[in-house]
C-alpha positions, 0 to 999 in steps of 0.5 A, a space after each residue: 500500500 502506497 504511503 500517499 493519497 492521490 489529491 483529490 482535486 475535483 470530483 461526483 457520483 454520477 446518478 443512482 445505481 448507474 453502472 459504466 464501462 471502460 468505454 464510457 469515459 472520453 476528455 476531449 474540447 467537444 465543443 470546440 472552444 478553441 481555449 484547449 481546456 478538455 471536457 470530461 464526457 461519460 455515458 452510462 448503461 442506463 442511456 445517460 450523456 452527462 459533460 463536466 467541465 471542472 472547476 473548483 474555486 480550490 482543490 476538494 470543493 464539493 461539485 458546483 451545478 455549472 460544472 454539469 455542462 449537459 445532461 441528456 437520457 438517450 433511449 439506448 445504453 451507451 457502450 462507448 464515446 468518442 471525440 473526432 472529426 467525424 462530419 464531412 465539410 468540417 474539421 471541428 470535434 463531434 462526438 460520436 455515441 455507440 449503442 448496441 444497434 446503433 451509432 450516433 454522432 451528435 454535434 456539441 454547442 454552447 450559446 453563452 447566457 445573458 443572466 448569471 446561470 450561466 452558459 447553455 449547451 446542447 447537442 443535435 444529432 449530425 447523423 445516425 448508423 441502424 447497425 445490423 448487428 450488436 455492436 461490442 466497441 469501436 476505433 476511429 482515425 484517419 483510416 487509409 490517409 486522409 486528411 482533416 477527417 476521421 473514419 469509425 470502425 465498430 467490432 461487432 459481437 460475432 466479429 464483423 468489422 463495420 467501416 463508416 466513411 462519416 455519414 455513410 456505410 463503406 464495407 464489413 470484414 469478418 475476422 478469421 477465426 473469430 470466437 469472441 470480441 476483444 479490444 480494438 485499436 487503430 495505427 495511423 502510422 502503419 494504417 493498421 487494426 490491431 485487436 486481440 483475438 480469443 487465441 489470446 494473440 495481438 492480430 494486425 490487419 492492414 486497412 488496404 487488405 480489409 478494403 480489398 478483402 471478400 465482402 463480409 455480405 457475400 461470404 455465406 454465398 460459395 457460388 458468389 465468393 468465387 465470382 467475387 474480386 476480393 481476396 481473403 482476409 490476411 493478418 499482417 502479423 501475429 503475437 501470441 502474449 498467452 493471456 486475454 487483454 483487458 485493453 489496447 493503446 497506440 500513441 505516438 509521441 515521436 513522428 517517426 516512432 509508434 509504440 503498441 501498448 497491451 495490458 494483459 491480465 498478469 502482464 503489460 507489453 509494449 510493441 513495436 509497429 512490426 509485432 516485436 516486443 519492445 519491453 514488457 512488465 510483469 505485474 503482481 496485481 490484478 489491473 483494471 485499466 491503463 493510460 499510456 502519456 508523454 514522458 519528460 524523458 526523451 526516448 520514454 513513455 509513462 503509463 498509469 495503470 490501476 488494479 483491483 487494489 485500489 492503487 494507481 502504479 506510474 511507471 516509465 517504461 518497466 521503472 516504478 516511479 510512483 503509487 498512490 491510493 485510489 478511493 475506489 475502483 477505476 474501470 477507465 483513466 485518462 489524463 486532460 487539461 483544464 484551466 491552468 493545471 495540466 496532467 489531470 488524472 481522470 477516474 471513473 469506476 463502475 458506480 459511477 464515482 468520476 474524479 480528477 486528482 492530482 499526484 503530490 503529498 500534503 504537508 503534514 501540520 501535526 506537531 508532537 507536544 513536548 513532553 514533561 522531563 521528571 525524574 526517573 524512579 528504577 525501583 518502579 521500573 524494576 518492579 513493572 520489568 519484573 511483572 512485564 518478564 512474568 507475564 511473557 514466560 507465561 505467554 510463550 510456555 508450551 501450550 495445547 494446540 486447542 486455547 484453553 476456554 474461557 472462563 466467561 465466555 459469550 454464549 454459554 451451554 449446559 445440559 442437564 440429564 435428567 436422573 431418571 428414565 423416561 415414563 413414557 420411552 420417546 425412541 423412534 425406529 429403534 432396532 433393539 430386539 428387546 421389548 421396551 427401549 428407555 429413553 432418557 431427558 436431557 435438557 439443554 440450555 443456551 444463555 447469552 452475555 452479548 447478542 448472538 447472531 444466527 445461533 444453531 445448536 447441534 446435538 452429538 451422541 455416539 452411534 449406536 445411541 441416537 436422540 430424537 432431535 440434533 439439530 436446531 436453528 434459534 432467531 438472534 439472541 439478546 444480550 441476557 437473554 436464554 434459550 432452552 430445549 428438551 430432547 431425549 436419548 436412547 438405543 437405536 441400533 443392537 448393540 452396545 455403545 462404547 460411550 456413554 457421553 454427549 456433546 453439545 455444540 454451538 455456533 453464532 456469530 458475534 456482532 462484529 461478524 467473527 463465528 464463535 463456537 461453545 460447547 458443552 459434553 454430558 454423561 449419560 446413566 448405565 440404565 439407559 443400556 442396561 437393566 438390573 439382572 440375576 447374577 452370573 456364577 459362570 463367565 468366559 471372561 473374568 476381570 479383577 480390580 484391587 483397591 486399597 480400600 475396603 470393599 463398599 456396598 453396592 447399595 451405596 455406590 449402584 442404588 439405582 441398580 440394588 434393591 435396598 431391602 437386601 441391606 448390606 449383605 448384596 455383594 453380587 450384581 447382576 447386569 443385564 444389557 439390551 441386546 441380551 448380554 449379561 455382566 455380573 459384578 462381585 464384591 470380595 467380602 475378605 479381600 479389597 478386590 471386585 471382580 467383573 465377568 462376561 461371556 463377552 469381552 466388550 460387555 466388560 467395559 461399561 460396568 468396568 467403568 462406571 465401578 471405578 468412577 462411582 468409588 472415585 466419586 464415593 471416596 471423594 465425598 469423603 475427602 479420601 484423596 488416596 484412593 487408587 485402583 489397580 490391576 494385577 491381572 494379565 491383559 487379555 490380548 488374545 480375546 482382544 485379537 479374536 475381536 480385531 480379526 472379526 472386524 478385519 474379516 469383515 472388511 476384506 469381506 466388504 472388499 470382495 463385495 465392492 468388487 463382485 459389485 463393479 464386475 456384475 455391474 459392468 456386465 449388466 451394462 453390457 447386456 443392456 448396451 446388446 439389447 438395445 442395439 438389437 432392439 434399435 435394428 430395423 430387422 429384428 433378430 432373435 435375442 439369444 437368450 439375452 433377456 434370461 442372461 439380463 434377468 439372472 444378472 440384475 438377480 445377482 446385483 440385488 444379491 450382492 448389493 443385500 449382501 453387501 449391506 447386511 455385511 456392512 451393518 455387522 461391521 459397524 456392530 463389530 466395530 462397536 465392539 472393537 471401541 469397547 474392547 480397546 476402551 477396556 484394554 486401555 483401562 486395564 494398561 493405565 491401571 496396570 501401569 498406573 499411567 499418568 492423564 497425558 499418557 493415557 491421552 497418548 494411549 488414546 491417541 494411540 489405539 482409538 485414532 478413528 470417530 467412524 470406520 471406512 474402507 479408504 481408511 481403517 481401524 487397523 492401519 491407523 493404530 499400526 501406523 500410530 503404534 509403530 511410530 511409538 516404538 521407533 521414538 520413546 519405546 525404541 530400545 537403540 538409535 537404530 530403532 529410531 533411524 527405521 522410517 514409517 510408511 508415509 501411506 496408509 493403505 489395507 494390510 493383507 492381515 493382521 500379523 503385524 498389528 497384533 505383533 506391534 501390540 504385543 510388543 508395545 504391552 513387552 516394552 511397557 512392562 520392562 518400564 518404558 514410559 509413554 512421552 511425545 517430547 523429542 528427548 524421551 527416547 534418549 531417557 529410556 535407560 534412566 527409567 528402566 527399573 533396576 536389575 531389569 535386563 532388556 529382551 532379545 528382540 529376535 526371541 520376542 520376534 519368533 513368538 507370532 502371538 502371545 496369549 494375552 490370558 497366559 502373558 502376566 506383565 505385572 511382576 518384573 522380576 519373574 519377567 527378568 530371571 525367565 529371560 535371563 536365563 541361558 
């Protein structure tokens, strides 16, 4: 951005929703004053004539009524206009007006007034050209020669060139290979057209050859044109410049040298008279117009060129001399003269702002005030430098990538979830085969501190939960003003949720037009997936938490879930699930131990869960801040492997489905395609079996596609599962491990990368991908480890051997004391966080062992782990 403003000198809004073009603005003496002062003319698309002559008593002053000369509505939008001599018998300027269908010249006069209004301008129309075809824009000058007058040739939008010899019609020329128009120039000194063609080419084409050329007339008549005299349309020379051209101007500044100036999209050229490229310059702004003028420096020419950034570059040649900001956008420019300044910049954009300004800087009259000496007092100062230096280390320590939210924030959501079961259950097309689905409430509330514009609310719960209503749209909201719904949650599909949590969302926009999102999660009730049951003595699937606390009562810490009249003596639980699975919790009445059991090893999670943070909540009401739970047990990696191939199975198997899928489809489309061609045959032909052939494909289609379907649902059920699994497995290595909340976040991070399972992208080349990544960096046991690079592509793995090996050997690492860290130095660290005595495993002997049972591999006690390994 330039530093400097151009002067405004004198300017006006032309009319009220006006628009114009880079053709309606012209200065020139159209009246013929003979003072050699221009007059600013300007038509617009609505049919408005309007010439100004500027002058204000000092530069800025608002515009005064006189300097509106004429003001007339012509019945047609004007497209361009021209100044020239262009009425035979005379040498005096007339203006030349172009319509879509017609031409106009108008002759300019003034008859000086008797009383202080002022002169009196009008206009007479001299002649006017009915064109025949639309017209896009128009040149003029002494075409072939002549002296003391000027010819008018108009582009048309098909790409006729119509020559008018002043009051009457000479020929029209098509231009070969002609798409759409471009901008036309004419040079008097090479008697030539030039124009840019849709080729995004610089096309000349001499006057003689156009006179002398085909009749445009006659060129659809064959028989015609091979009588016809004329010869065929020529281009004298060709440029190809790669861009279209915004506009074209020729000046000659020195008799005996014209140059050809083109301002492209990205780049502005200067030609020579034969085509050749004299200089160009590569801009790095959109333009918008351009004004080639003399230059004070022989042998140089300046040229004004302004862009869409409201900036107006001056160069001399290809050399920057000067930039100055515009107010608006100019779609043309010219330079005039009026009264005794000279080099007046005019503008008009495509509202119609008209101005005339002048470059140049203002003095600036601004005086800093002298500022009071006074004693400088160091003990302040130190102690404001003490309290700046804390604010900053503050400012720059490492923070999370998501801004920590604020503590009053604009709008602010809470949901509140109601105790209790719904009376009547509100689910709507639930798939749960059980005979009564409940349905929770939950109670959303939206309180505004400022006004909210276009608030919207989006309600997110985990698949397979679903709720009546996710999504609403709310009117602006008033500062201190609140909004409230009701929605209700329940089971839709028939299987178990991995989470029992929500998430509410909402977007708005501030008054300043910034978005601004606030959010809120809510936890959901076990009951709402499960309901009291008989406890199970038998289970596949066996669970043991120890505490460091007395076992407590499950009437205490599961009320909801335990009748009371069975007092205190309930130490057996029983869970019993809506798609028809059962856990059974135990309590040890002799030992601090519980114990969960399932026939299903992911029906273990949400019990598993929700029996931890209950005696987390139990002890905290007690202020008893050492409360701890552990896990002693072995982590189940072969049940949770049996789980991970299940859902594996089932997307090679969707794999093989899309495949059986394209190749029938293909071969339906090739049975259709054979019948329509017997079909479309005027001799019928037998259909040799086509239609039977067509019948059992398309049979097969609707087979594969069901089977395709069903399969995918047993996917996303199986992938249900492997979420709970993984949850659990989680679970049980941080309590094993007594993982700390930002490795947990990594193990998360880590084994659960994905909210949705698609084929393009898989569960399991995600966490091999992730798992991998932590062995090479901070469970890596050498720098050997660490230089192995990672696959930077994710695709579907053939099995998955390798991921249940990474697991395997991620649970190894952890139980020889490795510790989960993301920072760049954690590797370096490992050896200081082995625990004593502990030698490392042989990666080879680890390696020989394809899957480690996870039932029979106990990770708890190093030292068995240690003298096993040691041993020769």
């Amino acid at each position: 951005m330039s530093l400097f403003k151009a002067r405004d000198w004198w300017s006006t809004i032309l009319g009220e929703k006006e628009e114009f073009d880079q053709g309606c603005l012209c200065v020139a003496d159209v009246d013929n004053s003979g003072s050699g002062q221009d007059k600013v003319i300007v038509g617009s698309y609505k049919g408005y004539l309007r010439i100004f002559n500027p002058h204000p008593v000092k530069p800025g002053d608002e515009v005064q009524p006189e300097d509106l000369l004429l003001e007339v509505q012509l019945r047609e939008p004007i497209l361009q206009v021209e100044v020239g001599k262009f009425v035979s018998g005379t040498e005096g300027l007339h203006l030349a007006v172009l319509h879509c269908r017609k031409l106009c010249v108008y002759a300019v006069s003034g008859t000086e007034g008797n009383v202080e209004h002022g002169n009196q301008y009008q206009i007479k129309l001299m002649y006017e050209h009915n064109l025949q075809r639309t017209a896009c824009n128009m040149t003029y000058g002494p075409f072939g020669g002549v002296k003391g007058r000027d010819l008018i040739c108009i582009q048309s939008m098909d790409g006729m060139l119509m020559l008018f010899e002043q009051e009457s019609y000479a020929f029209g020329r098509f231009l070969p290979g002609f798409l759409l128009p471009g901008p036309l120039a004419y040079s008097s000194r090479t008697d030539s057209f030039i124009t840019v063609s849709s080729c995004q080419q610089v096309e000349s084409y001499k006057y003689q050859v156009l006179a002398f050329a085909t009749d445009a007339d006659e060129r659809q008549d064959t028989e015609q044109r091979k009588l016809s005299p004329g010869k065929r349309l020529v281009v004298d020379w060709v440029l190809n410049i790669g861009e279209q051209a915004l506009d074209i101007c020729i000046v000659s500044f020195n008799p005996g040298v014209s140059s050809v100036f083109v301002l492209g999209e990205r780049n502005f050229f200067c030609l020579k008279d034969n085509g050749q490229i004299r200089f160009m310059k590569k801009l790095d702004y959109s333009p918008s117009c351009f004004i080639p003028y003399c230059s004070v420096r022989e042998g140089t020419t300046n040229t004004l060129i302004a862009n869409h950034s409201k900036m107006l570059n001056i160069y001399q040649d290809v050399t920057l001399k000067w930039a100055t900001q515009l107010p608006c956008i100019p779609v043309s420019v010219k330079v005039a003269n009026f009264q005794d300044l000279k080099g007046v910049i005019v503008t008009l954009s495509d509202d119609g702002h008209l101005q005339c300004s002048y470059l140049g800087t203002d003095p600036s009259l601004f005086q800093a005030p002298k500022v009071d000496s006074r004693e400088i007092n160091y003990e302040d100062m130190n102690a404001e430098m003490k309290e700046l230096q804390k604010i900053i280390r503050e400012a720059t320590k490492t923070q999370d990538i998501l801004p920590e939210s604020e503590k009053q924030r604009d709008v602010a959501v809470t949901a509140e979830v109601s105790p209790d079961l719904d009376e009547e259950s509100q689910a709507i097309d639930s798939e749960v085969k059980a005979g009564a689905v409940p349905s929770v409430t939950v109670k959303i509330t939206i309180q505004s501190r400022v006004a909210a514009q276009k608030p919207s609310l989006a309600v997110c719960v985990p698949a397979p939960l679903a709720v009546t209503c996710d999504q609403f749209i709310f009117g602006d909201l008033e500062p201190d003003s609140s909004e409230t719904v009701v929605l209700a949650v329940f089971l839709k599909e028939n299987c178990s949720p991995p989470e029992l949590e929500g998430t509410c969302l909402v977007s708005y926009n501030i008054p300043t037009g910034i978005p601004r999102v606030s959010q809120c999660n809510f936890s959901l009730p076990l009951k709402l997936v499960c309901f009291p049951a008989q406890p199970s003595k038998a289970a596949n699937h066996k669970l043991t938490i120890d505490t460091n606390k007395p076992p407590i009562s499950f009437v205490t810490i599961f009320p909801d879930f335990v009748d009371p009249s069975e007092g205190d003596q309930a130490n057996a639980l029983g869970f019993q699930f809506l798609t028809g699975s059962k856990t059974t919790l135990l309590a040890s009445k002799t030992s601090q131990r519980y114990r969960i059991q399932s026939d299903q090893l992911e029906d273990l999670w949400l019990v598993t869960k929700e029996l931890i943070h209950r005696l987390e909540e139990h002890f905290k009401k007690q202020n008893c801040k050492d409360f701890a739970c552990t896990f002693s047990g072995s982590i189940p990696l072969q049940e949770y492997f049996e789980l991970i191939d299940q859902h594996f199975e089932l997307r090679l198997n969707a794999e093989k489905y899309q495949e059986l899928l394209s190749e029938r489809a293909v071969q339906f489309r090739a049975i259709e395609r054979r019948l329509l061609t017997r079909f479309k045959d005027k001799t019928p032909a037998p259909l040799q079996h086509l239609d039977t052939l067509l019948e059992g494909t398309f049979r097969e289609v609707i087979a594969l596609a069901d089977a395709a379907e069903e399969n995918q649902a047993n996917m996303f059920q199986a992938f249900a599962k492997l979420k709970s699994a993984t949850h659990l497995v989680i679970m049980l290595i941080s309590l094993w491990q007594k993982l700390s909340t930002d490795q947990i976040a990594i193990l998360e991070a880590t084994f659960l990368p994905l909210a949705e399972d698609t084929q393009e992208l898989g569960w399991e080349e995600t966490v091999d991908a992730a798992v991998s990544y932590l062995l090479r960096t901070c469970l890596s046991k050498s720098s050997k480890e660490q230089a192995l690079t990672l696959s930077s592509q994710l695709s579907m793995p053939k099995d998955t051997s390798r991921l249940k090996k990474n697991i395997t050997l991620f649970c190894d690492r952890l139980a020889k004391g490795g510790r989960l860290s993301l920072s760049t130095d954690s590797a370096t660290q490992q050896g200081a966080v082995m625990p004593g005595g502990c030698a490392t495993i042989p990666e080879s002997d680890l390696e020989e062992r394809t899957v480690i049972p996870g039932s029979t591999a106990t990770f708890a006690s190093h030292g068995q782990t240690t003298k096993q390994k040691s041993k020769p």
